[in-house]
N, C-alpha and C positions, 0 to 999 in steps of 0.2 A: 319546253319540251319535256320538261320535269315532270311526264305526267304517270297515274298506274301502270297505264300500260304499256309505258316505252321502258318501266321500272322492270317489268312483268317479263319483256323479251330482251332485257338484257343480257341475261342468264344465258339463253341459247343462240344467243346472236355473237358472242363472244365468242364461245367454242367454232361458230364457222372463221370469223378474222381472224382469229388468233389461238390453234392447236398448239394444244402442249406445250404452251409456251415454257410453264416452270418444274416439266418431267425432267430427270436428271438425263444429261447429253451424252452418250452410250460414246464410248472410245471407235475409231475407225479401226478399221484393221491394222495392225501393227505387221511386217516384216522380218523374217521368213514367216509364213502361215503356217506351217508343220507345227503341230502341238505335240509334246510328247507324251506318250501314253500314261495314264495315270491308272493309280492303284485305287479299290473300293475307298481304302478310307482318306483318299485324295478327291475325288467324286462327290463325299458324303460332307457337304461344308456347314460346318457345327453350327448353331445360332446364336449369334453377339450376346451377350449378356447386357443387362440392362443397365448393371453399374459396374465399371472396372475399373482396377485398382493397384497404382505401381507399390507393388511388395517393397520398394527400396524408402519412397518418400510418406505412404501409406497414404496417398491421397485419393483421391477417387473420382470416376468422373461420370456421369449421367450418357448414358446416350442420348440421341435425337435421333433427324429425319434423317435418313439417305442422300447424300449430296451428287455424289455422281459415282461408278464401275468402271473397272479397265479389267484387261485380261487376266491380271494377278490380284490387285486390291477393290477396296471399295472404300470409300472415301465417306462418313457420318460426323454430322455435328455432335459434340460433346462439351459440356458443359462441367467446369470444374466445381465440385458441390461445396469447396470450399472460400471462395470468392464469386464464384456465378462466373468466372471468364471464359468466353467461349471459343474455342477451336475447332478447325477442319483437322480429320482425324484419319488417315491413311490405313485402314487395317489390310494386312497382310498376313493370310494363314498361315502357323510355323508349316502347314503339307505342303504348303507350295516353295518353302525353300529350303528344304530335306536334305538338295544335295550341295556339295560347296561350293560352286559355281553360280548357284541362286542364291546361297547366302552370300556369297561376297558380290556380288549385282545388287543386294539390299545394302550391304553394307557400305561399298562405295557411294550410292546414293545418298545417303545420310551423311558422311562422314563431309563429301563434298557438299552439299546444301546448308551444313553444318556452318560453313567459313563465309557462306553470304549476304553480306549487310548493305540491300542497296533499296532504294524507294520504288522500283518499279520492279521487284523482283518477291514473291510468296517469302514472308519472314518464318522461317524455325523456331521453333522452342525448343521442344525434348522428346524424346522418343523412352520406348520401352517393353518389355516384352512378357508377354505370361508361356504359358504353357500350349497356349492355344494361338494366340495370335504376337502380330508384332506391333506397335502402334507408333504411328509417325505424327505427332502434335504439330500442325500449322497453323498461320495465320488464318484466319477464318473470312473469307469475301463474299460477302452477304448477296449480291447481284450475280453471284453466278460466274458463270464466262461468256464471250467473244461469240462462244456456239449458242448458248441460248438467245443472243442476243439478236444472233443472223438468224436462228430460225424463227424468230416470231418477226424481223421487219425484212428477213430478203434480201435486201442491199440497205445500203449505209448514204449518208449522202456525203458530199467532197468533206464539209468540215469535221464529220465525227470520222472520218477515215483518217485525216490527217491529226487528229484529237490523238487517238489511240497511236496510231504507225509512233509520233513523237516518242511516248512515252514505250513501244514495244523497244524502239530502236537505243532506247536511254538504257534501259535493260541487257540488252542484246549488248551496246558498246562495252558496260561492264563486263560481261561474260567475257567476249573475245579479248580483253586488253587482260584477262587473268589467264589467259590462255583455254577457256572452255568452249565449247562446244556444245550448242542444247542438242542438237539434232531430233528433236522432234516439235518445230513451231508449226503450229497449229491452232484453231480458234479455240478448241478444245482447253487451250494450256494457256492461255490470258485472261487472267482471273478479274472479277471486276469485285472492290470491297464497298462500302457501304455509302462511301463519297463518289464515289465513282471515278477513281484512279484504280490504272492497272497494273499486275503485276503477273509476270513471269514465274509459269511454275512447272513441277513434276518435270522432275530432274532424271527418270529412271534408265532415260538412255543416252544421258549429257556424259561428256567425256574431257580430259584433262589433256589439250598437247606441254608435252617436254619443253620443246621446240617450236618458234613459230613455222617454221619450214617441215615438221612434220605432218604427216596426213594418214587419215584413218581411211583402214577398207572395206569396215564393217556393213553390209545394206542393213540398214535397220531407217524406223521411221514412220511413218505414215503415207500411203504411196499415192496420193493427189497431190503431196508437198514435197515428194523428195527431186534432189537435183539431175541432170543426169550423169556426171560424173560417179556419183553413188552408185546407182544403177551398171554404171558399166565398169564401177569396183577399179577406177582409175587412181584411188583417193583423194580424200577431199577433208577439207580444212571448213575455217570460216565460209566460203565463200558459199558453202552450203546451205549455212543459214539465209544468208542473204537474199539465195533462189527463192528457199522459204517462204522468206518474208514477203516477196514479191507477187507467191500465187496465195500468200492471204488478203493484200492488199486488193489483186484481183476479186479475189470469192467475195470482200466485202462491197467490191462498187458492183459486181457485175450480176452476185446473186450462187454464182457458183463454180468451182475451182478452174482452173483454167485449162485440165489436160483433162478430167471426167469425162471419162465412159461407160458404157455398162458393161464392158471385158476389159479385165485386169490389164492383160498382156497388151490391149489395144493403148491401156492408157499408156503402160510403158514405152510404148511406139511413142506414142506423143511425145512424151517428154524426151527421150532420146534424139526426137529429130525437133524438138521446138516448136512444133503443132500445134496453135490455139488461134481462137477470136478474137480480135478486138473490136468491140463491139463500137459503133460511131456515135452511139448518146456518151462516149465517156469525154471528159474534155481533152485536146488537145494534149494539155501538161500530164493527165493523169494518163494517158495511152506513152506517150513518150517516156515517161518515169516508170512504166511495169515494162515497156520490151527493153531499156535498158538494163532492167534488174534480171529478165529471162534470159540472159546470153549462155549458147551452149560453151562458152569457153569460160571458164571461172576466172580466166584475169579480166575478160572484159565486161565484166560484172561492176555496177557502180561500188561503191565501197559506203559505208554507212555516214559519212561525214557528207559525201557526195548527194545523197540522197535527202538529208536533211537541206542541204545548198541546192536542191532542185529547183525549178522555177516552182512545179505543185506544192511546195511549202514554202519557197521566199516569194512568190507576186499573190497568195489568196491569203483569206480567212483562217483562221485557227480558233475556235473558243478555248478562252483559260478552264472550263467547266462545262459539263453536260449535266442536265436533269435527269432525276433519276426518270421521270417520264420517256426518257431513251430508248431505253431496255426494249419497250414495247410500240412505239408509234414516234413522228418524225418528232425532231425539237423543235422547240421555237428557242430561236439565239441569237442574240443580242450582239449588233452590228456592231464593226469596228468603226475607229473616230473618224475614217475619213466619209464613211456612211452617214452617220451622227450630223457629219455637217451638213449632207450634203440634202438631207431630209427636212432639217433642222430651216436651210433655206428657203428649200422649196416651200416647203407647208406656209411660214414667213409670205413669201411671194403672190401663193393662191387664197390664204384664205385670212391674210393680215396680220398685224404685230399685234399682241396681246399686251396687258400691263403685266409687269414682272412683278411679285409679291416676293422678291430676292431667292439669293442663288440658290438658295434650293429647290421652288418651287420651279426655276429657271430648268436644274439639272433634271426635278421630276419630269418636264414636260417632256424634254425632251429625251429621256430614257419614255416616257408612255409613246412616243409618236414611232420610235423605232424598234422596239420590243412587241410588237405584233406580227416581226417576219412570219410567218409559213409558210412551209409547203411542203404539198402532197403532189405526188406524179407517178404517173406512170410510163417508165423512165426510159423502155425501149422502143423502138422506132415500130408499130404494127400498120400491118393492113389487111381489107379484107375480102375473101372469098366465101361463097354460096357451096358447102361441099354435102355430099351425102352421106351417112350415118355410116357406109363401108370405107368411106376414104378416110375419115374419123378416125375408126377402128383401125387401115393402116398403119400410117408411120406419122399421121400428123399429132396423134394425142399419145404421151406415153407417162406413166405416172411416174412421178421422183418423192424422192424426201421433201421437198418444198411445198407439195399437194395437202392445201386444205379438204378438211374432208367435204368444202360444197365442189372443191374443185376432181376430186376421188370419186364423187358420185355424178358430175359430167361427165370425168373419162368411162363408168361405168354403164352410162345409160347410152354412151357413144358407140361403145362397145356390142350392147344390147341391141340395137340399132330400135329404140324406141324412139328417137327422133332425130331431126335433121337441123345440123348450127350452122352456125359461121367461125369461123378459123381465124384470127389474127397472127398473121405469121409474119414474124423481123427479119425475111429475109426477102418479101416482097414488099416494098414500099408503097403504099396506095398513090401518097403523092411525091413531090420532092422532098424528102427529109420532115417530114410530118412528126417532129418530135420535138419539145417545146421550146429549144433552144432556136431551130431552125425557124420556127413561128413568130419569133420575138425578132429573132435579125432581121429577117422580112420585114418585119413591120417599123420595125428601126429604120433599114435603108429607105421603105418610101416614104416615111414621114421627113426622115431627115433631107430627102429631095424637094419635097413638096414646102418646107421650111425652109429650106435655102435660096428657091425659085420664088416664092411665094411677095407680091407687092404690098407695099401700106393698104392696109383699107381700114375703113369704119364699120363694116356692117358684112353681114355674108350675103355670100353671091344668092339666085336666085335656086332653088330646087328642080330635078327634073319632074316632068307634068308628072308619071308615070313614076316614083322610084319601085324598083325590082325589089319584090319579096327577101328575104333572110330571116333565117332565126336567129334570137339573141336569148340572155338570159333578163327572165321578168321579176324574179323574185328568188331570193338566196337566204339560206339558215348555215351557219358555224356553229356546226354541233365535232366539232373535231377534237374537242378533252372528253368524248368516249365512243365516238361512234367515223364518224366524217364530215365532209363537204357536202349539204344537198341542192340544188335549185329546178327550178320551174323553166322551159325553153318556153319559146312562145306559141309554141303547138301546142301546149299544154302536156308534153311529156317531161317526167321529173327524171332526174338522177340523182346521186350521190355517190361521191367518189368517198371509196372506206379505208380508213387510218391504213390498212394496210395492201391497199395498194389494187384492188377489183374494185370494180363499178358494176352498179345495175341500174337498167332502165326500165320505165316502165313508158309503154308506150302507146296509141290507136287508145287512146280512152281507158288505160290500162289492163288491154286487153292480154299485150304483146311482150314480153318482158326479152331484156338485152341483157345479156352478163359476158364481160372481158375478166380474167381470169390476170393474178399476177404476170404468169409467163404470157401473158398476152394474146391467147387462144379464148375465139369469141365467140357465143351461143346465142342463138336465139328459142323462147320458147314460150309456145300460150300460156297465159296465168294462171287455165286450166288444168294444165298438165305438167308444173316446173316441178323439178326433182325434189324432195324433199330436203336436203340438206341447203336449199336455198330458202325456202319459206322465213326464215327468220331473217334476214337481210334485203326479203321485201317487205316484211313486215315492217321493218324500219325506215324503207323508202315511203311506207304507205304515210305511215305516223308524221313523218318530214311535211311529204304532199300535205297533209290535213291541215299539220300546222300552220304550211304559209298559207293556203286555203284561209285558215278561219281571222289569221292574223298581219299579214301582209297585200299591202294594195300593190297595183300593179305597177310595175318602174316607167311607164311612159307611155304616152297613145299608141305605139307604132305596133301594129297587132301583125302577125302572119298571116299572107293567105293560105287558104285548103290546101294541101300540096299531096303528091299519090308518095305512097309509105314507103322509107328509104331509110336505109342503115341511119340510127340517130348521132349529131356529133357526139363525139368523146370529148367528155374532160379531161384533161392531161394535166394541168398544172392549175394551181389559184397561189399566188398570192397575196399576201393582207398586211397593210399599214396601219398606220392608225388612221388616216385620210382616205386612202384606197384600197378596194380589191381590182386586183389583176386575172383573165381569167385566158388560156389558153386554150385553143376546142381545137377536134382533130381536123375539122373541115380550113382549117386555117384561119379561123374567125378569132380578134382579139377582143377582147370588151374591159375595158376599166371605171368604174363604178367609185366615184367620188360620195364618199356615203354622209360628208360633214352637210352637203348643199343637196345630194340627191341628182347631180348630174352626171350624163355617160357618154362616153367616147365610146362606140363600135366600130370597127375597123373589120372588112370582109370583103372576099373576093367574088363577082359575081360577070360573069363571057369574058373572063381576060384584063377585067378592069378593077380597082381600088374603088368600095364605097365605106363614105366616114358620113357615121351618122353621129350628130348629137344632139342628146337630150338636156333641158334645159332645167332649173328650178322648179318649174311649172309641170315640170314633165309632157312637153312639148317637143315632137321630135322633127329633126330635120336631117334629110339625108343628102349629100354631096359627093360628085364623083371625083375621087380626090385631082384630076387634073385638072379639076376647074376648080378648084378651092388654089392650087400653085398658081394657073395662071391669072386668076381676080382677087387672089387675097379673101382674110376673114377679117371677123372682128376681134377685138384682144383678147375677148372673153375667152373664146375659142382656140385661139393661137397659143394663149398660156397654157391652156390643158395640153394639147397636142403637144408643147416642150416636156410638159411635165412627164407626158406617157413614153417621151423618147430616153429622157434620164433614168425613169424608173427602170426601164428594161433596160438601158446600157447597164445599171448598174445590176439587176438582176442579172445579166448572162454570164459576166466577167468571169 
């Protein structure tokens, strides 16, 4: 796919998936809003000089780029001209702290940040001050923060949630057992450095208890994150944080904070009375571990020791390390040992023992066989409606912070009412729980019925005269280290599911074009008339289509018939082994694609009934209605895959 001209629209196809990824991440609003009135030459903010220099040590330090802004300082890389070590650089104008009350708010800051030496926490160096500014020297964390991270991927998946939470809460335990108080945790202030560990920073409204029994009644904070005890000025200690911590842990599974509104006083509502979603693609453990942490009463709030002993960190996954590949599109991470084995078998089982060239070559194999997890999905439950370009314009399409600008120029053409889409909205299910998890348990329970019911045989049973049409996938490209997921259905409409989380189709001969949107609001539009800010993401689809076009044969005889033009499935999930892909579609179709031999198990629902279709070596298809596959039995060939596809996804949903 490495061709000119997938080189060519690289360029503009990134700007649509992935906005601003690495603009500096502007501070929310901080608490009280009242600004006090400033004087002309408070107004007039001088321009950083280019080298500065502590008059005490006489050393000097280069500026750089802009790191990130808050209501008082800005924060630039500086570079010391006498060793090259580089620092994040806090400046703060002497105008903005004139009076003593601003100066000792800076100074407390420092004096406190001063005393801490902990691994998950922004390290100090030295501070200093000219005439003009005041300068706070920090460690310098080259990946930014938390916020740039959400806003280029949206949400996070379960293990780089519980990656981070570890490490915020190793941070956060320090603080509370020295008696501090961050009071302002946010994605903003969890810094990520070059390894990709984080740390805990900007101290400017952390606070010191005397006393563990003492409590502050300061409202200060960020107001998507603060507790409600704060708010209702009852005081509040640690357990503040902990709310905290809990509507980040949310914004990162869910996409976005938990009490968010577009009126201030509304959100405060919210959080005063406990008011949020929980949304049903979160798992089980992860819903349960955020309403324990939201309790409106601060004792019955988990405690940080509790929270690490939840089941969402002691029964899953944890990676020891993420890739810096993170930042911006899912990881691929590398299974724990009881995974390891359990692949490790299977592959063993389906596709024979190999000769061992010794333990290393042992240990290679078996990190290559399970080190091609992925996945991409699209994570909330949608469905969908035929609306018109005024109901659009309503209350269904509203732009936010998370709007790419292909997704800014739907809401605007919605708006315009130049044309008429389709809505995918989470709060109408099209089917039962049409969300990948739900698709896999299904398919779990009837296999695993059909296997358990199922007699000896030799051979599979006979076919119907007649099997019922479905679409399946014919042909698939893994262009997902820059772009996405593409394949071919058997209609000949293509998709691609894109690293970040929208899909487009192209469809009726690519006539037709589908685009679902991250928040899950669906379009349709002729090829002739798509908005511009989408042209480069079919252009991508198109390059995909060509590719398998000129270089992919077709996965098996079993062709579609002509069928009249219908909402096309969604991709919602794929994942990829070294033996298998797994692929989950919204119509509830499974397909798994053994790519060592070229054979495929489909699994689909068609008037109420289970058909399993497999393809063979040959690429010979056979299709069975799974009741008569339990009640005549298959052959072993068959029977081992069908175990194999119940493992895979047990072990996929856990």
């Amino acid at each position: 796919l490495d061709t000119p001209c997938f080189a060519t629209s690289q360029g503009s196809s990134c700007l649509t998936m992935n906005p601003n990824i690495f603009k500096p991440c502007p501070e929310r609003e901080v608490i009280p809003p009242t600004k006090p009135n400033r004087t002309k030459s408070e107004q007039i903010k001088p321009e950083l000089a280019q080298v500065v220099t502590d008059s005490k040590t006489g050393k000097s330090y280069s500026k750089g780029k802009l790191l990130g802004k808050g209501g008082f300082a800005r924060c630039y890389e500086m570079t010391d001209l006498s060793n090259k070590k580089m620092y994040a650089v806090k400046v703060i104008p002497q105008s903005r702290v004139s009076k003593p009350h601003q100066r000792d708010k800076i100074t407390n800051e420092i004096e406190l940040h001063k005393t801490l030496h902990h691994k998950h926490v922004v390290k100090f160096s030295h501070h200093f001050e000219d005439q003009d500014n005041i300068y706070i020297f920090l460690e310098l964390c080259s990946r930014k923060s938390l916020a740039h991270i959400w806003k280029a991927r949206h949400t996070l998946t379960d293990p780089e949630v519980r990656y981070y939470l570890r490490q915020i809460i190793s941070g956060l335990k320090y603080l509370h057992n020295r008696g501090i108080l961050h009071r302002d945790l946010k994605l903003g202030n969890f810094f990520v450095n070059e390894n990709m560990e984080l740390r805990l920073g900007d101290f400017g409204l952390a606070a010191k208890l005397e006393t563990v029994e003492q409590r502050k009644k300061t409202i200060c904070g960020t107001p998507n994150y603060l507790a409600p005890e704060v708010l209702n000025r009852q005081g509040h200690g640690t357990e503040s944080d902990i709310w905290s911590l809990g509507c980040v842990m949310y914004t990162l599974m869910c996409g976005n904070p938990p009490f968010e509104t577009l009126d201030l006083k509304e959100t405060y509502k919210c959080i005063k009375e406990v008011k949020y979603n929980l949304p049903s693609t979160l798992s089980p453990a992860a819903q349960k571990l955020i309403s324990s942490i939201l309790q409106k009463n601060p004792s019955d709030r988990l405690t940080l020791d509790q929270i690490l002993n939840h089941q969402f960190f002691t029964k899953a996954f944890t990676p020891d390390k993420l890739p810096p590949s993170s930042c911006v599109t899912v990881p691929e991470l590398n299974l724990p040992s009881p995974a390891k084995k359990f692949f490790t078998k299977m592959a063993k089982s389906l596709f024979g023992k190999r000769k061992s060239k010794g333990k290393h070559c042992e240990r290679e194999s078996i990190s290559k066989l399970v080190s091609g997890i992925v996945k991409c999905s699209i994570s909330r439950q949608i469905s969908y409606k035929t609306v018109g370009a005024n109901e659009v314009l309503g209350q269904q399409v509203s732009s936010g912070p998370l709007d790419t600008p292909a997704e800014e120029e739907s809401r605007k053409s919605a708006a315009s009412g130049s044309f008429k889409g389709t809505v995918a909205s989470s709060t109408e299910p099209c089917e039962d729980g049409v969300t990948p998890a739900a698709i896999a348990e299904s398919a779990m329970k009837v296999l695993n019925s059909c296997l358990s019911a199922m007699p000896a045989a030799t051979r599979n049973p006979p076919c119907p005269s007649r099997p019922k049409s479905f679409i399946w996938v014919t042909k698939w490209v893994d262009y997902s280290n820059k772009y996405g997921f593409g394949y071919q259905l058997s209609n000949q409409d293509i998709g691609v599911l894109f690293n970040e989380g929208t899909h487009l189709s192209l469809c009726d001969q690519r006539k037709t074009v589908h685009y679902c949107m991250t928040n899950n609001k669906h379009f349709t539009f002729q090829a002739s008339a798509l908005p511009e800010q989408l042209c480069s993401q079919k252009q991508i689809v198109e390059l995909m289509a060509n590719y398998m076009e000129q270089n992919l044969m077709e996965g098996g005889d079993l062709h579609c018939e002509d069928q009249p033009p219908s909402q096309p499935p969604l991709l919602l999930q794929w994942v990829k082994t070294d033996h298998a892909l797994v692929m989950l579609f919204s119509n509830s179709t499974l397909q798994v694609n053994f790519y060592t031999d070229h054979t495929k198990i489909i699994l689909c629902k068609s008037s109420g009934s289970y058909l399993l279709t497999y393809i063979s070596r040959e690429r010979v298809s056979n299709t069975y209605l799974l009741s008569m596959l339990s009640e005549m039995g298959c052959s072993a060939e068959l029977q081992h895959r069908m175990r194999y596809v119940v493992q895979l996804l047990e072990h996929h949903t856990l």
